[in-house]
C-alpha positions as CSV (number, residue, x, y, z in Angstrom):
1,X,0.0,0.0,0.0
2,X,1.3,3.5,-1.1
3,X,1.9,6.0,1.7
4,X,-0.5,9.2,1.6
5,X,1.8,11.7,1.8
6,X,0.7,14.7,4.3
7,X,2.1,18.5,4.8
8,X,1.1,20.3,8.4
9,X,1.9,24.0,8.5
10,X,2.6,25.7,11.9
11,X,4.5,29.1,13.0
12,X,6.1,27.0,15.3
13,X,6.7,24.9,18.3
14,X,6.7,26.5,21.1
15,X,4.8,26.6,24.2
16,X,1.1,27.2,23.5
17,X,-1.7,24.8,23.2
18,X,-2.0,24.3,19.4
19,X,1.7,23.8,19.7
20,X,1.4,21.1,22.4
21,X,-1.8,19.5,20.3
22,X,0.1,19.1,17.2
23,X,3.4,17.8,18.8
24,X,1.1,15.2,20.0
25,X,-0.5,14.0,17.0
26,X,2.6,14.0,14.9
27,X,4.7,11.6,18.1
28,X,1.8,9.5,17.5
29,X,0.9,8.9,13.6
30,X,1.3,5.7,11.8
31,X,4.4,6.4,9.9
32,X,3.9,2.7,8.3
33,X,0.7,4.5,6.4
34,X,1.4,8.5,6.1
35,X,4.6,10.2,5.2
36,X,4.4,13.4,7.1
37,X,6.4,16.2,6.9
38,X,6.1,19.1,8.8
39,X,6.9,22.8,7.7
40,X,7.8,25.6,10.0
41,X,8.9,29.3,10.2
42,X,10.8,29.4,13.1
43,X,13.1,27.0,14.7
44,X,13.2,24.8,18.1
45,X,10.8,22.6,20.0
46,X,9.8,23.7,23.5
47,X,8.4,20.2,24.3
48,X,10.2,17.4,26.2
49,X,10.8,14.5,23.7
50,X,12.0,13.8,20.5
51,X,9.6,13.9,16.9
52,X,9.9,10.7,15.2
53,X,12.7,10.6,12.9
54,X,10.1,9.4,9.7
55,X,8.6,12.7,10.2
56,X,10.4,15.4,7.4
57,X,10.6,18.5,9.6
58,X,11.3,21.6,7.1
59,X,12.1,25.1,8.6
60,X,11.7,28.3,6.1
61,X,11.8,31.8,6.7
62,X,8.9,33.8,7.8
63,X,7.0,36.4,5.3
64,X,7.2,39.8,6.6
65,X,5.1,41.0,9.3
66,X,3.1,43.6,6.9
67,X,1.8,40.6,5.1
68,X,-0.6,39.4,7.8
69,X,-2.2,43.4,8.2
70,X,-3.2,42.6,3.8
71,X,-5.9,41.0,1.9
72,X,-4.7,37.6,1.7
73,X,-4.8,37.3,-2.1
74,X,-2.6,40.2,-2.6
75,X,-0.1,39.0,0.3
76,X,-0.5,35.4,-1.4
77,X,1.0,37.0,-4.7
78,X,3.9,39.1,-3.2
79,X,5.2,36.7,-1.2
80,X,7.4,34.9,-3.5
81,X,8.2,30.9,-2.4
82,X,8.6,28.0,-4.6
83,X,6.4,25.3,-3.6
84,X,6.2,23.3,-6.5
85,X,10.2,22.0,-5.7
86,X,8.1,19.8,-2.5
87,X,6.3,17.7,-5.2
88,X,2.3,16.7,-4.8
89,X,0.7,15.7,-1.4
90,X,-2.4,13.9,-0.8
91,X,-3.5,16.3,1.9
92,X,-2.3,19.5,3.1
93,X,-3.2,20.9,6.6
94,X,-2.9,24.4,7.6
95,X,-2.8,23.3,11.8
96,X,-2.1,26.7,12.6
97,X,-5.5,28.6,11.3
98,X,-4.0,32.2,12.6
99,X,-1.4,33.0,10.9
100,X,-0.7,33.6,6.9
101,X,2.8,31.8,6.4
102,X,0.7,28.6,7.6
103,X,-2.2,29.4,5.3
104,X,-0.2,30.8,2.1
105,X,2.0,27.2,2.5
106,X,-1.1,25.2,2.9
107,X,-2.8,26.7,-0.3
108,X,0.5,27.0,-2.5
109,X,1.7,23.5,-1.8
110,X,0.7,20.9,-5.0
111,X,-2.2,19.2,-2.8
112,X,-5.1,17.1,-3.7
113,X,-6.8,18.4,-0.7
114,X,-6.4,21.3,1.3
115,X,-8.0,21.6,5.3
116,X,-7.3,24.2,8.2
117,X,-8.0,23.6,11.9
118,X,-10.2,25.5,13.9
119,X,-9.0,25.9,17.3
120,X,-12.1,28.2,18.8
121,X,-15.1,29.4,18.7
122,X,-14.6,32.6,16.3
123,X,-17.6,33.9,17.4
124,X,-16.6,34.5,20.6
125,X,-13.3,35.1,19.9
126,X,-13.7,38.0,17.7
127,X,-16.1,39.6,20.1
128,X,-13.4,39.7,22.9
129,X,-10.0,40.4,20.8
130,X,-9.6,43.3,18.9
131,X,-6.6,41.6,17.6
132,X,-8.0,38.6,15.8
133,X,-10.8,41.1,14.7
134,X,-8.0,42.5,12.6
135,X,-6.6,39.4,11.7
136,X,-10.0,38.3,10.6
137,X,-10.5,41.5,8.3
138,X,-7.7,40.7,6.1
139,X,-7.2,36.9,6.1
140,X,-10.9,36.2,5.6
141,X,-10.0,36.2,2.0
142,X,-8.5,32.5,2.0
143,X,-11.4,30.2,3.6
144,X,-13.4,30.0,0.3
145,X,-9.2,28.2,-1.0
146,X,-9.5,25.2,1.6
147,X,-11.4,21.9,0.5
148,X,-12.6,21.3,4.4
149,X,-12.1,22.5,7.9
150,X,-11.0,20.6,10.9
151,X,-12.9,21.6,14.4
152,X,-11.5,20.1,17.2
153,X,-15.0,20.3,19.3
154,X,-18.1,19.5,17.4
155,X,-19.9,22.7,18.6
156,X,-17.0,25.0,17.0
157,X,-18.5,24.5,13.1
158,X,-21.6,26.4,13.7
159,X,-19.8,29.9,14.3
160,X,-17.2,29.1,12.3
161,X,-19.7,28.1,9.4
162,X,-21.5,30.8,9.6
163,X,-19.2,33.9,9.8
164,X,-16.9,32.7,7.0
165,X,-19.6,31.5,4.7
166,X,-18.4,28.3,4.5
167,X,-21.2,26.3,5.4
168,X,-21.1,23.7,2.7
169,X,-18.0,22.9,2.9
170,X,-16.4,19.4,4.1
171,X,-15.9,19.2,8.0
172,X,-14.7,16.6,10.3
173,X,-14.3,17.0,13.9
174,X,-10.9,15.9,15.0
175,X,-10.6,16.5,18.7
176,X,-7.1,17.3,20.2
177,X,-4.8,13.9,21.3
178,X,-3.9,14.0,24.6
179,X,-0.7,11.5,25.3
180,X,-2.0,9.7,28.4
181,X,1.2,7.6,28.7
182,X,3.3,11.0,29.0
183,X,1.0,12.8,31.8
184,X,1.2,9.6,33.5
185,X,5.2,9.3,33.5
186,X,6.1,13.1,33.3
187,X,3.9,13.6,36.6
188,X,6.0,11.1,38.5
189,X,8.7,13.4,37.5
190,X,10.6,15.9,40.7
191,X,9.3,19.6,40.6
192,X,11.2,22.4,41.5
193,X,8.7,24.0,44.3
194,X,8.5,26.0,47.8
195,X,9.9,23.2,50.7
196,X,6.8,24.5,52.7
197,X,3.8,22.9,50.6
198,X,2.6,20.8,52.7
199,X,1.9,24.2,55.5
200,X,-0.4,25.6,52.8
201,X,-3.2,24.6,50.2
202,X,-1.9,24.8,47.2
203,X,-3.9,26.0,43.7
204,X,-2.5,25.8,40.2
205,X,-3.4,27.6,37.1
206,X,-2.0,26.5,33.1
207,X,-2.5,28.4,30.3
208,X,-1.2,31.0,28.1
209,X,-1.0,34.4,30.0
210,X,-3.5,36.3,27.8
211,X,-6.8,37.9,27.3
212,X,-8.5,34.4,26.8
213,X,-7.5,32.3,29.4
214,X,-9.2,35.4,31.9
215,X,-6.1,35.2,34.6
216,X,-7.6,39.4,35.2
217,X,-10.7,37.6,36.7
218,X,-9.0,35.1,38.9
219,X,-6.7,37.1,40.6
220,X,-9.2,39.3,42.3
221,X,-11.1,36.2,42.9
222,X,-8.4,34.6,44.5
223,X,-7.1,37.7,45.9
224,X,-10.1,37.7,48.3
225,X,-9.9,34.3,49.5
226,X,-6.9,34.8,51.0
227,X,-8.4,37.6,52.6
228,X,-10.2,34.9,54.4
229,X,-7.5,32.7,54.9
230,X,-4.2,33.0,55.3
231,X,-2.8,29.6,54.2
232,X,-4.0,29.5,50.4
233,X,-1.3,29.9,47.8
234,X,-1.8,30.1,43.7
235,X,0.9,28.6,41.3
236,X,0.4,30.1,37.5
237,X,2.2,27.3,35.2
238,X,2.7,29.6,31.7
239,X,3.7,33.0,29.8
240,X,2.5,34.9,27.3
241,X,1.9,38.7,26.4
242,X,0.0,39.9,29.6
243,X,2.6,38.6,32.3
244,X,4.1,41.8,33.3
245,X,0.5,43.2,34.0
246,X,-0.8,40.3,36.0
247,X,2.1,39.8,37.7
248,X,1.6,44.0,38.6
249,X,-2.3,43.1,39.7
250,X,-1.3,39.7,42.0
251,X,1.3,42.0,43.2
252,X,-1.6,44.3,44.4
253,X,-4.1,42.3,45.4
254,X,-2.6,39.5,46.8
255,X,1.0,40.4,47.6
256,X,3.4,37.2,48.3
257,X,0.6,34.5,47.6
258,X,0.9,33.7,43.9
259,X,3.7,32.6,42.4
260,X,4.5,32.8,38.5
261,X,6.6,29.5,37.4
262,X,6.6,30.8,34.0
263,X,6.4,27.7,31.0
264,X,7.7,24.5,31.7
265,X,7.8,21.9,29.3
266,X,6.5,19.5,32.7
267,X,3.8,20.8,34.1
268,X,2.3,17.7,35.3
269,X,4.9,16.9,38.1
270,X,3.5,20.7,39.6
271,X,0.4,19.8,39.3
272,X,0.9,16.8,40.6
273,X,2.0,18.6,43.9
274,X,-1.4,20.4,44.2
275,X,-4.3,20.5,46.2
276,X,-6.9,22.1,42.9
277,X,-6.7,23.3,40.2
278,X,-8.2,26.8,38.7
279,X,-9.3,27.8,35.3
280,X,-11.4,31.5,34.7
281,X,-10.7,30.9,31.0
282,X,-13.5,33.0,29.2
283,X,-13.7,30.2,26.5
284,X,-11.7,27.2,24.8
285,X,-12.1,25.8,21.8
286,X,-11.3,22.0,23.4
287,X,-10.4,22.2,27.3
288,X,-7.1,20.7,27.1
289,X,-5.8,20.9,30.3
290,X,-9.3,19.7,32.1
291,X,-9.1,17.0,29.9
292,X,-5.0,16.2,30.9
293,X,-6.2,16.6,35.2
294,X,-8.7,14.0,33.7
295,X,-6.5,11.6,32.4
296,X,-4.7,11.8,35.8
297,X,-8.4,11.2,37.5
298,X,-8.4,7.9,35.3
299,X,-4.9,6.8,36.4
300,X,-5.9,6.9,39.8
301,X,-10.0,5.6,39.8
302,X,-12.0,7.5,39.0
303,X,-14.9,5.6,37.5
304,X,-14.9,6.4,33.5
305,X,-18.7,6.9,33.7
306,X,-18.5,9.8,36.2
307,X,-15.9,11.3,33.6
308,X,-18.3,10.9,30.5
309,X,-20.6,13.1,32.5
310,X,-18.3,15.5,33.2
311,X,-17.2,16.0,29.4
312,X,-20.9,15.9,28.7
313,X,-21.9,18.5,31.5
314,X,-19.0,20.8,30.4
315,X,-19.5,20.4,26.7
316,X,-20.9,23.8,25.8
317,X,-18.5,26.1,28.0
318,X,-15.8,24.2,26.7
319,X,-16.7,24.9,23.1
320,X,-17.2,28.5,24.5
321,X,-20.9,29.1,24.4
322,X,-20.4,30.3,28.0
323,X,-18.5,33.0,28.1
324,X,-16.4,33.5,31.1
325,X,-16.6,29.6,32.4
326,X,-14.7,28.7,35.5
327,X,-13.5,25.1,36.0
328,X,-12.5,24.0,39.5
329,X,-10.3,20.5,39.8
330,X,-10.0,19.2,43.3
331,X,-7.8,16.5,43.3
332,X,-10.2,14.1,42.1
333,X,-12.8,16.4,42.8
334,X,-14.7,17.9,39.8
335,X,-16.5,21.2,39.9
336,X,-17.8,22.5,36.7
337,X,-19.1,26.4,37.0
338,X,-20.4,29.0,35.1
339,X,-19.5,32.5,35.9
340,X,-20.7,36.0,35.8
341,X,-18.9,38.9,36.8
342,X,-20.8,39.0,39.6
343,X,-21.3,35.4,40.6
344,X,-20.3,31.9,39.8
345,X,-23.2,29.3,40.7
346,X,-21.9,25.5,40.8
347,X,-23.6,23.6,37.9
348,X,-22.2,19.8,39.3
349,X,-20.8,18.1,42.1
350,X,-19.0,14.5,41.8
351,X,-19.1,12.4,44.8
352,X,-15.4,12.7,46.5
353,X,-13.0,9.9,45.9
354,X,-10.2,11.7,48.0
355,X,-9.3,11.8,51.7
356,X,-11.8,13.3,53.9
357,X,-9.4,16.3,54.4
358,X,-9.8,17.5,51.6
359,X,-13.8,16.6,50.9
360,X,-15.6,20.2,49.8
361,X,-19.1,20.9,49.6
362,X,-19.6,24.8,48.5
363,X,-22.6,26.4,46.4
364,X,-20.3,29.0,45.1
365,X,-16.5,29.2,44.1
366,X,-15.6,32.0,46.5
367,X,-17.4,30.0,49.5
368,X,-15.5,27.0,48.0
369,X,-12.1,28.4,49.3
370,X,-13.8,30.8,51.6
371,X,-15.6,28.5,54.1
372,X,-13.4,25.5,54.4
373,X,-11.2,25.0,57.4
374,X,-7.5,26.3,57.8
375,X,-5.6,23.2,56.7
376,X,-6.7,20.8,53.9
377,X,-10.3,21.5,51.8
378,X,-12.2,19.5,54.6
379,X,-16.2,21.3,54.8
């Protein structure tokens, strides 16, 4: 049997979420069926681990800058690259969906088939960046080029459908792979952390440091918890464009008490560590790291039906229809919320499988860390 041979297009592969999702997928192929090559504008891997060496791994310079702020026909013509020297593929992905190297590549390659990712719900996305509204304006121009589309939640294609006019086109959900055999190993792994852990309760937040993953609304939140208790402590795993201002604001409002870490290509052996975990993101295309703390819920029994429900339950914020959502990760201990600026109202409780220490019972995520006693999360 011939090989189908398959280009991906991504910026890069650094940290980030689309990063991490494609890192995956391509460590995990069937390199006996595809030959994959991967084509990037801007060396290195942040991730731990090595890409299979049947994967072709192709690194070219990046367009200029200006070319992303044109219509993307005209930027499509200027930039000059010859694509025809990487002979015909069977498929063509643009993985990226952002940005117009990954784009122009995809659509400029000899393809029989040509598909982009969707990472998010663009709806919502364009109504709380400015940015991508911009971006949107000029590269809007290439979604009528791409055979298909690619959502990685099924409840991301309506939006998406919609606002690009794509509507008939071909579409197959493709959610994001998530390497249990990694999580399990890496978590197992030492931490570099405070020697005092075990005198506090510890929370930990992943995520890009930006607009969307709402780290603005947590802070405050969290902020005045500790108000009402002095033993709480936050751990932010990540980076990103808005860490000098949110490390200003926890500065402010919660001086001493949360602690950037900044990337790391481990983060499971931190979370590992922790008491909960936080999430304020305003929406997600597909929850990654809720679905990562689940994979650790698996390795250590949590029944696979109460985990089903969970998904189920959290389905719509996690395609974004809820818009900010709040996700709260107990140890084993699943809290799903939705959130207002004013309020955040639980919408399920699992039954605990955790030491009675750290058993909580709360209608509301401030009470959550509010009313529980000193040590531990016991009600």
């Amino acid at each position: 049997m011939d090989k189908k041979r398959i280009a991906f297009f991504q910026e890069d592969l650094g940290p980030g979420g689309i990063q991490k999702s494609l890192f995956n997928l391509l460590r995990n192929l069937d390199y006996d069926r595809v030959d994959a090559e991967l084509f990037l504008f801007e060396e290195g891997c942040f991730f731990e681990g090595e890409l299979p060496a049947a994967l072709t791994v192709r690194v070219l310079p990046p367009p200029p800058r200006p070319y992303s702020f044109m219509p993307f026909e005209t930027a499509r013509k200027l930039w000059k690259v010859d694509w025809a020297q990487y002979g015909e593929y069977d498929l063509a992905a643009d993985f990226n969906s952002y940005q117009f190297a990954c784009a122009a590549g995809t659509l400029g390659v000899n393809a029989k088939k040509r598909v982009m990712w969707i990472h998010n719900n663009v709806e919502i996305k364009l109504a709380n960046e400015w940015k991508y509204r911009v971006l949107w304006h000029f590269f809007r121009g290439k979604f009528p080029f791409y055979d298909g589309f690619v959502p990685c939640s099924p409840a991301l294609w309506e939006p998406f459908a919609r606002l690009s006019g794509r509507g008939d086109a071909e579409h197959r959900v493709i959610a994001n792979y998530i390497d249990v055999s990694e999580i399990r190993r890496k978590q197992a792994e030492t931490a570099e952390l405070p020697p005092d852990l075990e005198e506090t309760v510890n929370f930990a937040a992943l995520g890009k440091l930006c607009h969307q993953k709402g780290y603005d609304l947590m802070i405050p939140l969290f902020a005045a918890c500790c108000r009402e208790r002095e033993d709480l402590r936050l751990f932010i795993i990540g980076d990103g464009p808005d860490r000098a201002a949110l490390e200003q604001l926890a500065g402010q409002e919660a001086p001493g008490r949360i602690v950037f870490l900044g990337a790391r290509p481990n983060p499971y052996a931190v979370l590992d560590r922790m008491d909960a975990f936080l999430s304020t993101s305003r929406y997600e295309g597909q929850f990654v790291t809720l679905s990562d703390l689940i994979c650790r819920c698996c390795h250590t029994g949590m029944p696979y039906g109460q985990i089903t429900n969970v998904l189920l339950h959290i389905a719509k914020t996690a395609a974004g229809e809820a818009s900010p959502a709040a996700v709260l990760v107990v140890c084993r201990f699943v809290y799903t919320t939705t959130s207002s600026p004013s309020r955040a109202s639980t919408v399920m409780v699992l039954p605990a499988l955790m030491s009675p220490r750290r058993i909580v019972r709360a209608t509301r995520v401030s009470t959550l860390l509010c009313s529980t006693r000193r040590r531990g999360l016991a009600p």
